[in-house]
N, C-alpha and C positions, 0 to 999 in steps of 0.2 A: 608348475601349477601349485598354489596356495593351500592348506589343508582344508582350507574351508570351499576351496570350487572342487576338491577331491572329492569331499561332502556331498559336494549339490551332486554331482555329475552320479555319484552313487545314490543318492534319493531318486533323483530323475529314472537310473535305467531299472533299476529294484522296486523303486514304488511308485513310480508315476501311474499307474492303472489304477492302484489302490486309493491314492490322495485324488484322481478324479470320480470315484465310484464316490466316495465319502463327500465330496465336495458337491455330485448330483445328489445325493442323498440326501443333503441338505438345504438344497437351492431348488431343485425340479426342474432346472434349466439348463442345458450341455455348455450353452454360450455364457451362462453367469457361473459355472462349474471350470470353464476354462481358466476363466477373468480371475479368478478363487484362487485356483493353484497356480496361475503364474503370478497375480500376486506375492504369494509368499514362497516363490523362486527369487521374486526378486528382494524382496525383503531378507530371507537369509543370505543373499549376497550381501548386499548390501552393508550388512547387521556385523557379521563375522564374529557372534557371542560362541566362544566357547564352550559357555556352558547350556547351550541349545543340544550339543551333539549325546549324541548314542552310539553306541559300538562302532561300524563303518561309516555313519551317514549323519542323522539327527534323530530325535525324539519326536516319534511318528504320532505323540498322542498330543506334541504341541504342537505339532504340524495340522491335527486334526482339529486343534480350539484355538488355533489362528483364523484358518478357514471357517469355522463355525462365526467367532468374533465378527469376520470382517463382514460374510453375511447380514450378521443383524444390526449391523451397523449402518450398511446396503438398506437396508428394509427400513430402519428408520428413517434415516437418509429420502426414500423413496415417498415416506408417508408424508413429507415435510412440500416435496415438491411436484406440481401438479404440472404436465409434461402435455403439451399443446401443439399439433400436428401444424398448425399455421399459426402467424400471431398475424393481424392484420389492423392496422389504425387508418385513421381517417386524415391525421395529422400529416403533413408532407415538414420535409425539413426548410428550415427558416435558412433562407440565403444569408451568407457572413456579409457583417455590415459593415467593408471595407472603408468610409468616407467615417462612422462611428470608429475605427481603429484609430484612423492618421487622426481626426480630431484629438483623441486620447494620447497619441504619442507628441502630438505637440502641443499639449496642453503640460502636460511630464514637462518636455523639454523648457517650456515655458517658465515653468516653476522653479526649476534646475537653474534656466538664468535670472530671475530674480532672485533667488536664494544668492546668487554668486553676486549679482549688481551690489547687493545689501552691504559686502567687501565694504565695499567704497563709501558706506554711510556711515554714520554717526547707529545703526542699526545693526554691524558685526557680530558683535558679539551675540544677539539675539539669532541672528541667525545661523551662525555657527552652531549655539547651543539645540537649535531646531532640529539642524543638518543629524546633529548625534544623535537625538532621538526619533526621528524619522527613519532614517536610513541603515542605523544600526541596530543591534539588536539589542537597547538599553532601556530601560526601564524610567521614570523621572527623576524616583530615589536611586537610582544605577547612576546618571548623568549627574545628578547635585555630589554625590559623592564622587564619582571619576572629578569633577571640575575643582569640589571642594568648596562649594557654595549652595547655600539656601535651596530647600524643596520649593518654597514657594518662589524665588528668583527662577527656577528653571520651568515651573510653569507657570508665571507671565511670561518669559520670554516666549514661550512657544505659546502660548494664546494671543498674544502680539504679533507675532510673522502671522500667524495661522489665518491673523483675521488682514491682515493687511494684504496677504494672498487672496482671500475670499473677495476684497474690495477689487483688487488689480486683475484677477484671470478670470477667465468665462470657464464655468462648470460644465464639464462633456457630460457629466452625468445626467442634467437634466434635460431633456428629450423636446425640441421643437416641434409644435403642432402642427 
């Protein structure tokens, strides 16, 4: 065994009466008095500060303004949040809109092959230079400098695919009546 659960195991069988009297003492609850000091059972595991300890155990008067701390921190804690025996809405949950999904993934995948048709045009390099900005995690002035050309070449080309996408795919975003 470690010198510091030598520690615990000596606080627990020597003081544990005295750190729960001190702990109700402070709380006026036996069940927030519990909470209190095995808190900071487990925090001195946990912790293994050397210089917490006192002769066979630890330092019972920090062991006393742990317990006190973590109380009022509890009590703030408490004033912050207002604790409701039911919560009850009116609202039911919205069915997932599976035919909205696959619309979205194949509108993606849509996109994905025309970006790739684009290869084959006189429109490559525009959409290559899309693909990096889109897809990566590059910035416009990130992509002009990785290519080694013009801020303003790298956004025409991407306002070029951008709008030519906009001409060619149907938007899943906007919602039929």
């Amino acid at each position: 065994m470690s010198e510091n659960g030598k520690r615990l195991e000596t606080l627990f069988l020597k003081h544990h009466t005295w750190l729960m009297q001190v702990s109700y003492n402070i709380s006026k609850d036996m069940e927030v008095a519990e909470d209190l000091v095995g808190q900071l059972y487990i925090y001195l595991g946990e912790k293994e500060n050397p210089k917490l300890y006192f002769a066979d155990s630890f330092n019972l008067m920090y062991c006393r303004a742990f317990i006190n701390s973590r109380f009022l921190n509890k009590a703030k804690r408490d004033k912050k949040v207002t604790y409701v025996e039911e919560y009850d809405t009116d609202d039911r949950d919205e069915v997932y809109d599976t035919d909205y999904d696959r619309k979205l993934e194949s509108t993606y995948d849509s996109v994905i092959s025309k970006l790739e048709g684009f290869k084959n045009t006189k429109m490559w390099a525009s959409a290559q230079i899309a693909q990096m900005y889109w897809f990566n995690d590059y910035t416009l002035d990130e992509v002009a400098e990785e290519i080694g050309i013009s801020k303003s070449t790298v956004f025409l080309s991407v306002k070029k695919i951008k709008q030519l996408l906009k001409e060619t795919t149907e938007n899943p975003f906007i919602k039929e009546n």
